[in-house]
C-alpha positions in Angstrom: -32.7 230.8 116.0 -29.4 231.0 118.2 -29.6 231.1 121.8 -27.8 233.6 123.1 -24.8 234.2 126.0 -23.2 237.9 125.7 -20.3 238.3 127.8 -21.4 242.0 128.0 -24.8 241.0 129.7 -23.1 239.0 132.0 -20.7 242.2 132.8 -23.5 244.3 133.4 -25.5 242.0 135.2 -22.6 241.2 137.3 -22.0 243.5 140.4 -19.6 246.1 139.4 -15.9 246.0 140.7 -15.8 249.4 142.7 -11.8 249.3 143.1 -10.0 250.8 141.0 -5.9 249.2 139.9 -3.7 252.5 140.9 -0.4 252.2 139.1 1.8 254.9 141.7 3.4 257.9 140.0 7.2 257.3 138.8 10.0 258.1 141.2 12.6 255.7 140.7 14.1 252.7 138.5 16.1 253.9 136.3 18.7 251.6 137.4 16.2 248.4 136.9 17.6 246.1 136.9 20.4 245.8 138.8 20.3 241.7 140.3 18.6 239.0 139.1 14.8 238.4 139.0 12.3 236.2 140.5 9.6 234.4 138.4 6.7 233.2 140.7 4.5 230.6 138.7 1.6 229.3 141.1 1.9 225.4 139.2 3.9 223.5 138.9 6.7 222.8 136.1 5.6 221.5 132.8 2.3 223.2 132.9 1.2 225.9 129.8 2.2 228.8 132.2 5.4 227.4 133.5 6.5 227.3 129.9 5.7 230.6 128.9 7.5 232.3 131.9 10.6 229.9 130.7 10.5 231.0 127.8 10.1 234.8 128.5 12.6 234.8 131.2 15.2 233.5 129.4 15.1 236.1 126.9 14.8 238.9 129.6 17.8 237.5 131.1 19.5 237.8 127.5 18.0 240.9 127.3 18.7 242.8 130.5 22.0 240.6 131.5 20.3 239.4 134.6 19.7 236.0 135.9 15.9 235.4 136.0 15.1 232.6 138.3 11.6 230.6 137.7 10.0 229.7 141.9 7.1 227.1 140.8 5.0 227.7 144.0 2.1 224.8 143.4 -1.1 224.3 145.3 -4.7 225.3 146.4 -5.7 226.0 142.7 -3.0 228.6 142.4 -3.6 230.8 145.6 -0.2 230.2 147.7 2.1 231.1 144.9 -0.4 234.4 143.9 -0.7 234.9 147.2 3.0 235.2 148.2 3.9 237.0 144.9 1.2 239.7 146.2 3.3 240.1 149.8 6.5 240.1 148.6 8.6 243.8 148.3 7.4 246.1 145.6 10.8 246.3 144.2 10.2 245.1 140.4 12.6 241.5 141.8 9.7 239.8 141.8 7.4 239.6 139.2 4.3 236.9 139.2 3.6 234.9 136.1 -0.3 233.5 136.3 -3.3 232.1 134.8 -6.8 233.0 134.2 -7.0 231.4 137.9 -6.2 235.3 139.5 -9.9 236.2 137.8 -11.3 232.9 138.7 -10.4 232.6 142.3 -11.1 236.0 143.9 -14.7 233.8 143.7 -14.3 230.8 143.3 -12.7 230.6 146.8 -13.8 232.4 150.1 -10.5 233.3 151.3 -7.5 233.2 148.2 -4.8 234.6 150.1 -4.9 238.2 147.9 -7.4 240.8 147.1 -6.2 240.9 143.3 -7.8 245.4 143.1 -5.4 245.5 146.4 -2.7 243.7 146.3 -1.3 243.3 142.5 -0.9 245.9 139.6 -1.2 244.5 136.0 1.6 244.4 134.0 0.6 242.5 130.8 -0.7 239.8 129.4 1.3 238.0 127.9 -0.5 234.8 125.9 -3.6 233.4 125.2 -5.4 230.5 124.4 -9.0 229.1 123.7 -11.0 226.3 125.1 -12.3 224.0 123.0 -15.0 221.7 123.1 -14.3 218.2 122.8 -15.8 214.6 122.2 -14.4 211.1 121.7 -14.8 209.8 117.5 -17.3 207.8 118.7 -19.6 210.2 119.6 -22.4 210.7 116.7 -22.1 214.7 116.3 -19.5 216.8 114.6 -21.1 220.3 115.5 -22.2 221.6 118.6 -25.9 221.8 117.5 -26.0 218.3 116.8 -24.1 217.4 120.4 -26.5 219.3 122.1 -29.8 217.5 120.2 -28.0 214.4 121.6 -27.9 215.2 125.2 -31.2 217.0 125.1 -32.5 213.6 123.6 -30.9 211.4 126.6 -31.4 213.7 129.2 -29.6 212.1 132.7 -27.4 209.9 130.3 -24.1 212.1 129.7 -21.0 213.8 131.2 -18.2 215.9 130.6 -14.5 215.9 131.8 -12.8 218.8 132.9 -9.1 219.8 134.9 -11.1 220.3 137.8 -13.4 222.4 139.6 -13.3 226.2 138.5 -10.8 226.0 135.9 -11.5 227.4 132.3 -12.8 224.2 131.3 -15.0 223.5 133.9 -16.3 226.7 133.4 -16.6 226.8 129.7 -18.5 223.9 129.7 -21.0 225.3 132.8 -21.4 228.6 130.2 -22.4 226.0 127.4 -24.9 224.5 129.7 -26.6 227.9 130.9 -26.5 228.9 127.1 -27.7 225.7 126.0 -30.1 224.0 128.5 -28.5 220.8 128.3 -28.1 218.7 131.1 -24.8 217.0 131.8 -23.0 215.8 135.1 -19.3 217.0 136.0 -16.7 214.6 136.5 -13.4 217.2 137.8 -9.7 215.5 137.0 -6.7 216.9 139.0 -5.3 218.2 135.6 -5.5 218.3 132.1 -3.6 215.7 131.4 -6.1 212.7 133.3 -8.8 214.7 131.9 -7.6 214.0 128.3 -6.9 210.3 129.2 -10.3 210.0 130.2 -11.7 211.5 127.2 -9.8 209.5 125.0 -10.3 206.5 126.6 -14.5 207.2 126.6 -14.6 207.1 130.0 -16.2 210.8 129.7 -17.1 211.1 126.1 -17.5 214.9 126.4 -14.6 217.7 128.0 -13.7 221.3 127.7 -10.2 221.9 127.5 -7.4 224.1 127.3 -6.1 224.1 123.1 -2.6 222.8 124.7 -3.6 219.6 125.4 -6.3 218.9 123.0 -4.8 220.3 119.9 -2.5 216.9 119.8 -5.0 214.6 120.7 -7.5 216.6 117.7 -5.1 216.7 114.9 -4.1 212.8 115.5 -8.1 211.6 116.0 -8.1 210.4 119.4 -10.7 213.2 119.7 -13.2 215.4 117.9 -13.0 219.2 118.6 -16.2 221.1 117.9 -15.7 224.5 118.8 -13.1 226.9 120.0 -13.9 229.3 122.5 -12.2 232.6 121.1 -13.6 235.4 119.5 -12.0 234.1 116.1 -10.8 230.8 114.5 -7.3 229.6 116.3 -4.3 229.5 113.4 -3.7 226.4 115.1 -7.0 224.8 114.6 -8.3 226.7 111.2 -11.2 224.1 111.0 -12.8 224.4 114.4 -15.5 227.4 114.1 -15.7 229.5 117.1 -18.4 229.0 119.8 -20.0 232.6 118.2 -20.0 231.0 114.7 -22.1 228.0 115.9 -25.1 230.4 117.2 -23.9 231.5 120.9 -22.8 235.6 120.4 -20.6 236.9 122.6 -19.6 233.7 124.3 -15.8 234.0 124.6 -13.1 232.8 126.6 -10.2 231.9 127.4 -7.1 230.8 129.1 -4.2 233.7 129.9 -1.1 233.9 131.0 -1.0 237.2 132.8 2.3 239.2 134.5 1.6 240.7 137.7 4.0 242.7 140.1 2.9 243.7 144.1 1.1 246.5 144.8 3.2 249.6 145.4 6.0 248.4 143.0 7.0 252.1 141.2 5.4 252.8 138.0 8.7 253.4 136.2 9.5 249.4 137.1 5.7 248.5 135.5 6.5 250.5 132.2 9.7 249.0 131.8 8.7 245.1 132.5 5.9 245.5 129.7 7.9 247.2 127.5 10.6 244.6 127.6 8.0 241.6 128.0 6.0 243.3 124.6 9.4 243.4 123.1 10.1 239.4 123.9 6.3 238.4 122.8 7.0 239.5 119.1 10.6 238.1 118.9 10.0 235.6 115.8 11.6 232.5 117.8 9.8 232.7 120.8 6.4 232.9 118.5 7.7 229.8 116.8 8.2 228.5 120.4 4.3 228.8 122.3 2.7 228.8 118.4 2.8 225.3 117.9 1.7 224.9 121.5 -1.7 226.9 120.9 -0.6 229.8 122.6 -0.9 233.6 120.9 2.0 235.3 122.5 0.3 239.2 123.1 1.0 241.6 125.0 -1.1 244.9 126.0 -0.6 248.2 127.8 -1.0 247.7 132.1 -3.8 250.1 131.5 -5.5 248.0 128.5 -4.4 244.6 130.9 -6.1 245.9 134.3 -9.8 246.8 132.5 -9.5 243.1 131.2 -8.7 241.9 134.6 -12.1 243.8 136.0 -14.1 242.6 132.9 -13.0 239.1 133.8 -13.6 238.5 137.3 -17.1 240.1 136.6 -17.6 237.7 133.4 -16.6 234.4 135.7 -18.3 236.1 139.0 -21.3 235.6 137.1 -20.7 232.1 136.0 -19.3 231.0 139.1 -22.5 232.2 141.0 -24.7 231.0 138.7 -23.6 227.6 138.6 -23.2 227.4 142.5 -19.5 226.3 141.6 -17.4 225.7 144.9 -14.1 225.2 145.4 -12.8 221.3 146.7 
């Protein structure tokens, strides 16, 4: 018999979010826009979300005739670029481009920076991404059942590697343990990409991951992926079942990028950023672009995008607490 881990229970068992997103009433904008852009990205350059808002911006910049300028604001797990995206004007000029980290670290970390129901309105998501569940060849298991009848068999004796401490990964894995029972010690890179190293080198013979940076090291051997972390299989990865079709129901995840804009910018300014950012995500070259990457270009109503926010930061509340997960 499957064990078990609905996302749902762990919504309603969460404490409920009592504030609400308010998107303000239209007034103004109709000359949006009229000078170029700023992209916040809270990493730095070269990362899955730097490239995304690349990509994007360079085709609303074709698109609207306005420079769009990418700011890579690293540092403190994401908080001071999200945090100065959420103070600056709420003129539609600057427009943050983030991770799954804005759901994550409203917990994760005692004081982010920015109250994410206060100080930014959804705008859209704009990819996603699973996580999937790694080993090195060596390892004797090929499905998740049989990985975790190996560590329940050597209790004490394994570990996994993740980017670091409340990422996706780390917290992927932590769900599989709660779900599972199996005990395993954390070893936290800076990154994904020492993570990897380590994983392919069997110095940690066990990670969760973002699809990105696995997906190369799956397809040429260096590792063994087991499960993907999305509600269905990944086009990218066909062969890895999902986490629900090895026996876990309802556990899902993933990574995002999501596009955020201060609180208080005009609702006519919201509307027209998703419509043009919807637009971009279906344009055949860009999908051609982040597809090969692992990423699903999407894209979703600010409406549709602010209840996944809520149902997020509840899901990861949960896990976060759970766990006892701190931030470094």
């Amino acid at each position: 018999m499957s064990r078990r881990v609905s996302v749902r229970a762990m919504f309603r068992s969460a404490a409920v979010v009592g504030t609400m997103f308010v998107i303000p009433a239209p007034g103004w904008g109709a000359d949006y826009p009229s000078r170029p852009l700023r992209y916040i990205v809270p990493f730095a350059p070269g990362g899955p979300t730097d490239v995304a808002a690349r990509v994007i911006g360079q085709k609303m910049s074709e698109g609207w005739s306005q420079p769009v300028v990418v700011d890579n604001r690293p540092g403190a797990g994401g908080n001071i670029g999200m945090a100065l995206a959420a103070k600056a004007p709420p003129d539609g000029y600057t427009v943050l481009f983030t991770s799954t980290s804005v759901v994550v670290n409203p917990t994760l970390f005692e004081k982010p920076g920015f109250d994410i129901f206060k100080d930014l309105i959804p705008v859209t998501r704009a990819n996603t991404t699973p996580n999937v569940i790694v080993v090195h060849p060596s390892m004797p298991v090929k499905t998740v059942a049989e990985l975790v009848a190996l560590v329940k068999a050597n209790p004490g004796k394994y570990s996994y590697a993740s980017p670091g401490t409340g990422t996706t990964g780390h917290l992927t894995c932590e769900m599989l343990r709660a779900a599972t029972g199996i005990d395993l010690q954390h070893v936290p890179f800076n990154g994904a990409a020492p993570a990897t190293t380590s994983l392919v080198g069997n110095q940690t013979p066990i990670g969760c991951l973002g699809l990105p940076p696995a997906q190369p090291q799956i397809k040429s051997g260096a590792l063994r992926g087991l499960a993907v972390s999305s509600a269905q299989r990944w086009g990218a990865t066909p062969e890895l079942p999902t986490m629900v079709e090895s026996g876990y129901a309802g556990f899902v995840n993933d990574l995002m990028t999501g596009v955020f804009v201060p609180a208080g910018t005009p609702a006519a300014i919201v509307n027209r950023l998703n419509a043009e950012i919807a637009r971009i995500v279906m344009l055949q070259d860009v999908r051609d672009r982040l597809g090969p990457l692992g990423f699903e270009p999407v894209a979703n109503s600010p409406a549709a995008f602010a209840q996944q926010v809520r149902d997020e930061v509840r899901m990861y509340s949960k896990v976060i607490r759970d766990a006892k997960i701190k931030a470094d």
